[in-house]
C-alpha positions in Angstrom: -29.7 17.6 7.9 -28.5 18.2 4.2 -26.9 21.8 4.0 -26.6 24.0 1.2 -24.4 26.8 0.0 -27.2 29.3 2.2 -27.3 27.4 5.1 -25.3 29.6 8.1 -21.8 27.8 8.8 -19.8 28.2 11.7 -16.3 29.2 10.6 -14.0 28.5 14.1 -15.4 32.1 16.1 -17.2 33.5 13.0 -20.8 32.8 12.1 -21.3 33.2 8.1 -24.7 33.8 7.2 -24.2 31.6 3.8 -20.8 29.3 2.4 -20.3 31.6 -0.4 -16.8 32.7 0.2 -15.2 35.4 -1.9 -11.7 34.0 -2.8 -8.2 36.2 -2.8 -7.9 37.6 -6.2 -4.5 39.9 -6.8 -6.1 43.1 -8.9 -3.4 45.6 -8.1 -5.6 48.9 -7.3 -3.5 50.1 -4.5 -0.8 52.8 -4.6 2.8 53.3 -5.2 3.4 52.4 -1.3 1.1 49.7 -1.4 -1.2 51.6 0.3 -5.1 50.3 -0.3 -7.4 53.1 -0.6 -11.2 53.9 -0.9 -11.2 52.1 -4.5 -10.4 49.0 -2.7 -12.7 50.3 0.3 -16.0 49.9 -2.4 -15.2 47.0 -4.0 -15.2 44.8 -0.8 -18.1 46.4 0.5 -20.5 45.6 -3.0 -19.6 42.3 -2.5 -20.5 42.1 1.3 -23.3 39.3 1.1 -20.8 36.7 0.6 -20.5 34.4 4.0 -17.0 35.5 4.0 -14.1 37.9 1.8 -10.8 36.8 1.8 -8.8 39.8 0.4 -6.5 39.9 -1.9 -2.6 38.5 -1.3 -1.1 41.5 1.0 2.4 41.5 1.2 4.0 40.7 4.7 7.1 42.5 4.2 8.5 45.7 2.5 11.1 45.1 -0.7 9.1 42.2 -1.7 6.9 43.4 -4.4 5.8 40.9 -7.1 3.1 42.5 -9.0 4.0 47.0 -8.2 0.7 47.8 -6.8 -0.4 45.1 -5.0 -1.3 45.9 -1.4 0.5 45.5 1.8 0.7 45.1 5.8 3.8 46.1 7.0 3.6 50.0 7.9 1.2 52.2 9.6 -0.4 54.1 6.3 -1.3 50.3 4.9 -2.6 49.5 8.5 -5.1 53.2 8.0 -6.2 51.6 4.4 -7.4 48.4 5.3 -8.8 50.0 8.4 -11.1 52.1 5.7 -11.9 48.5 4.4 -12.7 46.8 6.5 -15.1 49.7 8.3 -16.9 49.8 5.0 -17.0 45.7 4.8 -18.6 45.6 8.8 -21.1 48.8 8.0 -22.4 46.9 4.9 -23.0 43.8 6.8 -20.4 41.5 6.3 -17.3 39.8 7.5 -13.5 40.0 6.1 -10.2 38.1 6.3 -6.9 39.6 5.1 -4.5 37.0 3.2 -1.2 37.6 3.9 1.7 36.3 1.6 5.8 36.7 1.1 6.7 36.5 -3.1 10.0 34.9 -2.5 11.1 34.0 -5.9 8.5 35.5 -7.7 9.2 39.0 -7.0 11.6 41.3 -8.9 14.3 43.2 -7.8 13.4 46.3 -10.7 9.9 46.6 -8.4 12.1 46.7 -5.2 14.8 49.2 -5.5 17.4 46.7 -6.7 16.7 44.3 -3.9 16.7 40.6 -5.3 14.0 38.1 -4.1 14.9 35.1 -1.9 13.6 31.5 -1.7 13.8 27.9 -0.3 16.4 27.9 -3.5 18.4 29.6 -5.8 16.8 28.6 -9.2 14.7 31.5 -10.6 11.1 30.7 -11.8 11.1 29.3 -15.5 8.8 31.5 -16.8 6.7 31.7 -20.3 8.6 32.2 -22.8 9.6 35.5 -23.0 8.7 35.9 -19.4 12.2 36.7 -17.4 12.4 36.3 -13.3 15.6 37.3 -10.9 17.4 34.5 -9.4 16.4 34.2 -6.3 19.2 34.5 -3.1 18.7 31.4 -1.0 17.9 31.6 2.7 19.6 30.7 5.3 18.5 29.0 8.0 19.5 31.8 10.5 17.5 34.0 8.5 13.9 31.9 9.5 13.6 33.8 13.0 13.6 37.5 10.9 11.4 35.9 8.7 8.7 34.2 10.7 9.0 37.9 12.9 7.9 40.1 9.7 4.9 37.4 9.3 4.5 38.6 13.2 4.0 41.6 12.5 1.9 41.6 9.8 -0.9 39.7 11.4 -0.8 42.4 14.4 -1.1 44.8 11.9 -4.2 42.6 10.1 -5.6 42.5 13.8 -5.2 46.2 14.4 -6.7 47.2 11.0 -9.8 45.4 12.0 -9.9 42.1 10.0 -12.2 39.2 11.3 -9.4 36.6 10.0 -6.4 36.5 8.5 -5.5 33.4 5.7 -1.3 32.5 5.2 -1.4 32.1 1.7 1.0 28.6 1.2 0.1 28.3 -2.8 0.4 29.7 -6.0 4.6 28.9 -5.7 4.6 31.7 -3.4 7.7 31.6 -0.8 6.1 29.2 1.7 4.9 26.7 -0.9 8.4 27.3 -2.4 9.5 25.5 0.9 6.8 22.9 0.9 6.7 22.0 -2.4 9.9 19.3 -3.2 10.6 21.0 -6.9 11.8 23.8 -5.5 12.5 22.7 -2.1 16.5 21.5 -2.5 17.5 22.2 0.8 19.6 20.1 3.4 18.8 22.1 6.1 16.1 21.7 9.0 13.8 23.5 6.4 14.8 21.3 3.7 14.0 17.1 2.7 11.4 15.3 4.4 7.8 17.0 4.2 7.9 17.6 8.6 10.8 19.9 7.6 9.6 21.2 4.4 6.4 22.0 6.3 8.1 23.8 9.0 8.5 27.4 7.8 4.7 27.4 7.1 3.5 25.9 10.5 5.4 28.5 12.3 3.8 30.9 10.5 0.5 29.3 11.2 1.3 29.5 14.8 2.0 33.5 15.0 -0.9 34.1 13.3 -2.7 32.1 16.2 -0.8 34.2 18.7 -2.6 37.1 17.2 -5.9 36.3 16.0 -6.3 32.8 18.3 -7.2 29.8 16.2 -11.0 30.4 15.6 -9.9 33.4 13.4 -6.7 31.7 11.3 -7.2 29.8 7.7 -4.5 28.3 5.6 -4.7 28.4 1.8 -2.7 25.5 -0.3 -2.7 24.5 -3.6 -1.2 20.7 -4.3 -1.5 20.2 -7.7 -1.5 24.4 -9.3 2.3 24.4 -10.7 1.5 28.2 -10.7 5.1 30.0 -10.4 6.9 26.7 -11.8 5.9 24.4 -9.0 5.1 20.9 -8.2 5.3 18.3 -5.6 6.2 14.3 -6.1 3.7 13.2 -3.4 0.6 16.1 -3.6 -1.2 13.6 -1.5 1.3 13.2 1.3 1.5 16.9 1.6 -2.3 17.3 2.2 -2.7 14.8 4.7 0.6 16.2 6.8 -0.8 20.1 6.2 -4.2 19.0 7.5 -3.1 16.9 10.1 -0.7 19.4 11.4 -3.9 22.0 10.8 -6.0 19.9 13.2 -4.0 20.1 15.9 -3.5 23.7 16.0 -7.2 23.8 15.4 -7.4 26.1 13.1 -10.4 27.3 11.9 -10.2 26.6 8.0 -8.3 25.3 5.3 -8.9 26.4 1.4 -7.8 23.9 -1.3 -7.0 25.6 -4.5 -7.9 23.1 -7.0 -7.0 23.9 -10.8 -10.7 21.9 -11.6 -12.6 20.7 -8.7 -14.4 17.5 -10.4 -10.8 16.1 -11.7 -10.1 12.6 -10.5 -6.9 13.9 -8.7 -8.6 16.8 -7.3 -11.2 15.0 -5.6 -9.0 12.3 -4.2 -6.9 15.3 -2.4 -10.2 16.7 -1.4 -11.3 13.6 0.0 -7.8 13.3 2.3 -8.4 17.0 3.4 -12.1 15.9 4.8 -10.7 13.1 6.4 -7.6 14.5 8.2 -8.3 18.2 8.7 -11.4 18.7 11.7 -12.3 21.9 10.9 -13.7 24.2 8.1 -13.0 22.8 4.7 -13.4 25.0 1.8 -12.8 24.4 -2.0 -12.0 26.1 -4.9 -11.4 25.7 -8.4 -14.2 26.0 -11.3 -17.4 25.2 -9.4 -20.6 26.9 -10.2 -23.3 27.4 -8.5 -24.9 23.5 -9.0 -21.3 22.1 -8.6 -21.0 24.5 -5.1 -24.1 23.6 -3.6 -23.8 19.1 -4.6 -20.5 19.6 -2.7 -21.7 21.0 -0.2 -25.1 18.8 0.5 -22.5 15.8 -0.2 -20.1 17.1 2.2 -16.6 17.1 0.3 -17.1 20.9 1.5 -18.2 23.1 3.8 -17.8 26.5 1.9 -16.7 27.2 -1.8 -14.6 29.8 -2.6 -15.9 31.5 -5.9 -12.9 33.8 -7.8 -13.8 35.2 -11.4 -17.8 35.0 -10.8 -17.0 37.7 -8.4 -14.9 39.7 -10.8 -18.7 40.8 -12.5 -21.1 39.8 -10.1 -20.4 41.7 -6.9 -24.3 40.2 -5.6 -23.1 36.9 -6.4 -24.6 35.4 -3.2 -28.0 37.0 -4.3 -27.4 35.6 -7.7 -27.5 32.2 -6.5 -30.3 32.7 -3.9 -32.5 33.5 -7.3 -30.4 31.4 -9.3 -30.5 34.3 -11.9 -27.7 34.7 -15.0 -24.5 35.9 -14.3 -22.9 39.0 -15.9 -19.3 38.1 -18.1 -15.9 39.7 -17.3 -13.7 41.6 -19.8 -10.2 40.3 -18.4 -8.4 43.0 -20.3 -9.4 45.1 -17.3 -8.4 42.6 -14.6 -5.1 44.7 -13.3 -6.1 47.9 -14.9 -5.9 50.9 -12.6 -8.9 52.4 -11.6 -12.4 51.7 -11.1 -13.4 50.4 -14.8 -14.2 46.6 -14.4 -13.7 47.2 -10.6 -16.5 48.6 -8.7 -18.4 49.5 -12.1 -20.4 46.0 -12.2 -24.3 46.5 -11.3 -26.1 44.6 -9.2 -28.8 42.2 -10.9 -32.5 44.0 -11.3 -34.5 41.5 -11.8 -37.5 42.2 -14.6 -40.6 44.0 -13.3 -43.4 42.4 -14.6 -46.1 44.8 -15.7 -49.4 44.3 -12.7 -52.4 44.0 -14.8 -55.0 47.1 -14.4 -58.2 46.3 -12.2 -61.6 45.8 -13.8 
């Protein structure tokens, strides 16, 4: 049977009704205590027909702010918000995963009361130029236990404010792909040199997030080849094929692979590793449109795509693609502005009402 991106698709306990996955996108509408509120609430809900949301990165931990207003999952009022989410997500029909990341490195001390970031390393982020980041305090290995125990917590917290699924974000240079990732990764230690051990911090991770949700409910986000946040890898291909292998045996429900631009040669050969070693959901990303979505998918390098910035504008996208009608543009001047404008301001698509001829 050749699927398409509206076939239904078991993800692990969830039934989507299509593979049109909304992918994280940071967009900093919550408040000062990283609180998500009803803004947040309606955007998530307009864009309910995808198969699956994934929320935006949700920070695991307090005094680890990378971006001011980007949402959290570590106290009781954050918990409240996402419940308000989530209720509105379920009541409009759909089905929502929380992503839930640590900064490490690339979050700033003047965002967190003076409190510097840590990391796999002590090397700041080489930024733009212009672009300054704190040097980062480097973990100690005594320090995993703590750390792995806010994670914990967090994914109780996803669980108790209603998510269907929760995704560990180990991309974008984050602190988990600061440890898997050998650029950054200069440790010694048992979290430090061979890819098992560079891998370790995240697969612990992985495996509280089981103990919360179970396996059927727990996705894994990496991103080989982004150097996002000033990182890189010497062996990309290596990396997948360990993640994914170490993915199958927990058997967890889904892996997303952020590519930078899905059809490039690099990108595909990574792709094709992830199909062959990881057994359940796979799901891309990375520049696909709705042709490009629905060839991988009939093909099988996919099961789902994961669509970002045609979301931004088009909060019907699934719809869109069902008529295959035109997609509206995004002003990106608006992408982290607060409030609703270019948030939950997009119309859905009306499609032309042809004029019904008069009877004789």
């Amino acid at each position: 049977m050749t699927h398409s991106l509206f076939t239904p698709l078991h993800v692990g306990d969830l039934l989507l009704p299509n593979r049109i996955v909304m992918a994280p996108m940071t967009r900093t509408r919550a408040d000062a205590a990283h609180v998500p509120g009803e803004l947040i609430a309606t955007h998530y809900a307009q864009r309910a027909s995808a198969g699956l949301l994934i929320a935006e990165a949700t920070l695991s931990a307090p005094g680890t702010s990378a971006y001011k207003t980007e949402p959290g999952i570590y106290s009781a009022a954050q918990v409240a918000g996402w419940k308000r989410v989530t209720d509105a997500v379920h009541a409009a029909g759909g089905r929502i995963a929380l992503q839930v990341f640590h900064p490490g490195r690339a979050s700033h001390a003047a965002m967190n009361d003076g409190i510097p970031p840590v990391s796999s390393t002590d090397r700041a982020i080489r930024g733009a130029e212009g672009e300054a980041f704190d040097t980062p305090r480097r973990l100690s290995a005594g320090e995993m236990p703590r750390l792995v125990e806010q994670f914990r917590h967090a994914f109780e917290n996803a669980w108790l404010a209603g998510f269907d699924a929760v995704e560990i974000h180990g991309a974008h240079g984050y602190l988990l792909d600061q440890f898997l990732r050998d650029s950054v990764n200069d440790r010694g230690d048992a979290y430090g040199g061979p890819l098992d051990r560079r891998a370790r911090l995240l697969l612990e991770v992985v495996d509280q997030a089981i103990a919360a949700f179970g396996a059927g409910r727990v996705g894994v986000r990496i991103s080989p080849l982004v150097s996002f946040n000033d990182v890189a890898d010497s062996d990309p291909r290596a990396l997948v094929q360990y993640v994914a292998d170490q993915l199958t045996r927990r058997s967890v429900a889904f892996l997303e692979l952020r590519h930078n631009q899905h059809d490039a040669e690099e990108e595909r050969a990574l792709a094709d590793i992830a199909r062959r070693h990881f057994r359940g959901v796979l799901i891309r990303n990375g520049g696909f449109d709705r042709d490009s979505g629905d060839a991988a998918i009939a093909d099988g390098s996919a099961d789902a795509i994961s669509y970002g910035k045609p979301f931004l504008a088009n909060p019907d996208l699934a719809e869109r693609f069902r008529r295959n009608a035109p997609l509206a543009n995004f002003d990106f001047s608006q992408l982290y502005t607060p409030g609703p404008l270019g948030y939950i301001d997009q119309p859905a698509h009306e499609p032309a009402i042809l004029d019904t001829p008069a009877l004789a």
